[in-house]
C-alpha positions as CSV (number, residue, x, y, z in Angstrom):
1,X,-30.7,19.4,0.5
2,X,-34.2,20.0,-1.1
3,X,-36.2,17.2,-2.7
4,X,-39.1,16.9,-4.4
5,X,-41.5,13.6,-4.6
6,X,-44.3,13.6,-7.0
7,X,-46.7,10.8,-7.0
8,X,-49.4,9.7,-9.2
9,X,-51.6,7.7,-10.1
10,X,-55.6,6.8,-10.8
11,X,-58.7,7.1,-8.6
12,X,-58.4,4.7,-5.7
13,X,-55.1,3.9,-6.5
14,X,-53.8,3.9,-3.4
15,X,-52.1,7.1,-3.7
16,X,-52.3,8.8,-0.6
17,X,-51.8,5.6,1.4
18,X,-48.4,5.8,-0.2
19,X,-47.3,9.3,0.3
20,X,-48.6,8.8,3.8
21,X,-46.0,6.0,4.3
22,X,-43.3,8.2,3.0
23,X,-44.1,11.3,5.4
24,X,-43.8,8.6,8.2
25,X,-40.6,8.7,7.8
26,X,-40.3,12.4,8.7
27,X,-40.8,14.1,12.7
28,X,-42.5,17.2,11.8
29,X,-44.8,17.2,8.7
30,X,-47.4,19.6,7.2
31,X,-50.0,18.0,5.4
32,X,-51.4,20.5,2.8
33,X,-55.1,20.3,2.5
34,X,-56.3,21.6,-1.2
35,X,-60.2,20.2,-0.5
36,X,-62.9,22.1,0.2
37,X,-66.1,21.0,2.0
38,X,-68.6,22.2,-0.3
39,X,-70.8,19.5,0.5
40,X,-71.8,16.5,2.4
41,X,-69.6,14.1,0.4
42,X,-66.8,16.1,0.6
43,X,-67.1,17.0,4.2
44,X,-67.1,12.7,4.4
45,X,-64.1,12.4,2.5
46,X,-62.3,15.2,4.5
47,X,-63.3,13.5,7.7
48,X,-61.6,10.3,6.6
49,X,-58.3,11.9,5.3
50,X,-58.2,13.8,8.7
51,X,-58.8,10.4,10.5
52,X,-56.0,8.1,8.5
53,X,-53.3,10.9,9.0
54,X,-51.2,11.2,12.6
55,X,-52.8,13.8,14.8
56,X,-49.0,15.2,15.3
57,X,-48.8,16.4,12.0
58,X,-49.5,20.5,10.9
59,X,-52.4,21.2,8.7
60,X,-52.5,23.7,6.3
61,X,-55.5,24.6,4.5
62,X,-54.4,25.8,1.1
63,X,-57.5,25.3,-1.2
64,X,-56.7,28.9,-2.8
65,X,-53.3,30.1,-2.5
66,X,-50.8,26.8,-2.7
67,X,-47.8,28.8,-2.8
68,X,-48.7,30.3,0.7
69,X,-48.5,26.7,2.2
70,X,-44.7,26.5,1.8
71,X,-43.9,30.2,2.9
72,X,-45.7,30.9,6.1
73,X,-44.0,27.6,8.0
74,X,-41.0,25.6,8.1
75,X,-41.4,22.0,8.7
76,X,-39.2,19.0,7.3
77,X,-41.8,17.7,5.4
78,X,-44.8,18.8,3.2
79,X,-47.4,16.3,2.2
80,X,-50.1,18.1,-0.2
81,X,-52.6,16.0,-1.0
82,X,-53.9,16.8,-3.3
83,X,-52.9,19.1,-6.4
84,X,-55.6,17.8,-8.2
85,X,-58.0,18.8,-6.4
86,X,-56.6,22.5,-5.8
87,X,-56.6,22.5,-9.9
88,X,-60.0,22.0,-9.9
89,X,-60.7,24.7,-7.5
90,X,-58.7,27.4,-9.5
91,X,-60.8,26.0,-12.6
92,X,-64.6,26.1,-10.5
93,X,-63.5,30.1,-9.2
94,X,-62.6,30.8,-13.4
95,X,-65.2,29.3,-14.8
96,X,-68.9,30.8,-13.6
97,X,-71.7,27.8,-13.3
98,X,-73.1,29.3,-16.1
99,X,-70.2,29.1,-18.6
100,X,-69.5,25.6,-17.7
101,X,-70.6,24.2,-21.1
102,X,-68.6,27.2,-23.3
103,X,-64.9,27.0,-22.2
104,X,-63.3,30.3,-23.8
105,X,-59.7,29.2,-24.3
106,X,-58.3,32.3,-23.5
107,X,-60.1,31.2,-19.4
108,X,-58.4,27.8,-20.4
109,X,-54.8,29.6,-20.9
110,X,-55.0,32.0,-17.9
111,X,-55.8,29.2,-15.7
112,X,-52.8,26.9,-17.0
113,X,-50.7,30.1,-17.0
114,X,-51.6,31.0,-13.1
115,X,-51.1,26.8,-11.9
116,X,-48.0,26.5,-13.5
117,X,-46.7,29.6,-12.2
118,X,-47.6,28.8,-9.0
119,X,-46.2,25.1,-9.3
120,X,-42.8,27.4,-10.1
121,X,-43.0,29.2,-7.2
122,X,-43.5,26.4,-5.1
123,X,-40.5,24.5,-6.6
124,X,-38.6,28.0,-6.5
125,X,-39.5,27.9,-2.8
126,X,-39.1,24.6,-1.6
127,X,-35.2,24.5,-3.9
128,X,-34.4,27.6,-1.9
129,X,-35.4,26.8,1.4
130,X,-33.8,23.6,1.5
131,X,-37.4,21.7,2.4
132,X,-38.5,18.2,1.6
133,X,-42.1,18.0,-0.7
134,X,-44.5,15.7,-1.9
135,X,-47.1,16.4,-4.2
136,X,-50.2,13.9,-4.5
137,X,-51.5,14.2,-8.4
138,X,-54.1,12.1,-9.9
139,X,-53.1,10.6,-13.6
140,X,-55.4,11.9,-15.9
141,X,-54.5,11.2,-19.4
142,X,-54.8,7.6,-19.6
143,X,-58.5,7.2,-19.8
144,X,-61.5,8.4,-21.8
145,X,-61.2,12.5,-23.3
146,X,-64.2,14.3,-21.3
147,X,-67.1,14.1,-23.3
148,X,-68.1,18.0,-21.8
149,X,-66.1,21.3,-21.9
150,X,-64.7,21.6,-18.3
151,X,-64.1,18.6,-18.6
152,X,-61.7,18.8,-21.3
153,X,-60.1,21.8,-19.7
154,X,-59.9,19.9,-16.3
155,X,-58.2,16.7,-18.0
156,X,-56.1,19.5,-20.3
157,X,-54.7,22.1,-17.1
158,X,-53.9,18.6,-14.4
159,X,-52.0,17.2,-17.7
160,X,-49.7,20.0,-17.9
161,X,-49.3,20.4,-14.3
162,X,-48.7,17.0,-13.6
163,X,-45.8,17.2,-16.8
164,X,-44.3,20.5,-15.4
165,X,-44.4,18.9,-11.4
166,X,-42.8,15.4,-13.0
167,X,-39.7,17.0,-14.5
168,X,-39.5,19.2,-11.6
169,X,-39.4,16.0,-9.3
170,X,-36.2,14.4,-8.1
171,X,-38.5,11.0,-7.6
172,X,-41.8,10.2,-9.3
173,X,-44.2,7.5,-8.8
174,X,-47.1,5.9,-10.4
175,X,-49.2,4.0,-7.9
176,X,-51.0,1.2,-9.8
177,X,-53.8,-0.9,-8.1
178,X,-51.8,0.0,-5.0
179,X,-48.5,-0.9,-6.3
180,X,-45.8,1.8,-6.3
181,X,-43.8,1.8,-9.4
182,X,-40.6,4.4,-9.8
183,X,-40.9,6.5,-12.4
184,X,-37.4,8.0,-11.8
């Protein structure tokens, strides 16, 4: 039987720590990887997710085509952290340097438009082939609105996402100061 875990929560929340614990649980796991190491920051914070996660476990680098990750394997378990992050990738390759300041809704719509039909494929996928899912989301609505374009239409896209992968989820969790709380 299929199931879907979505799991949320701030910044440093403790978020991966948690869905970590959960794909413990599971023999064979592929961890999703959305990041990409455009810098040296990055390439830090990739080192250290690569460090805290079992060295048994399948990668698979998805930081451009998510819905490839759960067609091209079968494993009992897929960890993606995170979808966040893989947003904000579709939105960087959309949205030239240049135009970061002007955000064209029409860009805005096509790039909500593509996510969530790739978060449908995904579920599609993952309901059809019977396969076990978590999907590592930061919460981004409870704070400050962006006080610059792409940032709005970052905070604006993740929102949605995060709505659509919630209903979509047979469990969701909000992980609060490190605190899992069941959303349902």
């Amino acid at each position: 039987m299929s199931k879907i875990i979505y799991v949320t929560g701030g910044a440093r929340s403790g978020k991966s720590a948690y869905a970590q614990e959960v794909a413990e649980q599971y023999t064979d796991v592929a961890y999703i990887a959305t990041a990409e190491a455009g810098d040296s920051e990055m390439q830090e914070r990739i080192l250290l997710h690569q460090q805290s996660r079992p060295q048994t476990w399948a990668t698979i680098e998805a930081s451009a085509n998510l819905p490839e990750a759960y067609k091209q394997t079968k494993h009992e378990f897929y960890l993606l952290d995170c979808m966040t992050v893989y947003i904000s990738n579709k939105i960087c390759a959309a949205v030239p340097d240049e135009d970061a300041e002007i955000i064209d809704m029409a860009v805005q719509n096509k790039v909500e438009q593509q996510v969530l039909a790739e978060l449908a494929d995904i579920t599609q996928t993952i309901r059809s082939h019977d396969l076990t899912a978590l999907f590592v989301t930061n919460e981004v609505g409870m704070g400050l609105v962006p006080a610059y374009p792409m940032g709005r239409m970052f905070r604006d896209v993740v929102g949605r996402a995060n709505k659509y992968m919630a209903a979509a989820a047979d469990e969701a969790w909000l992980i609060v100061s490190g605190i899992p709380m069941k959303l349902k």
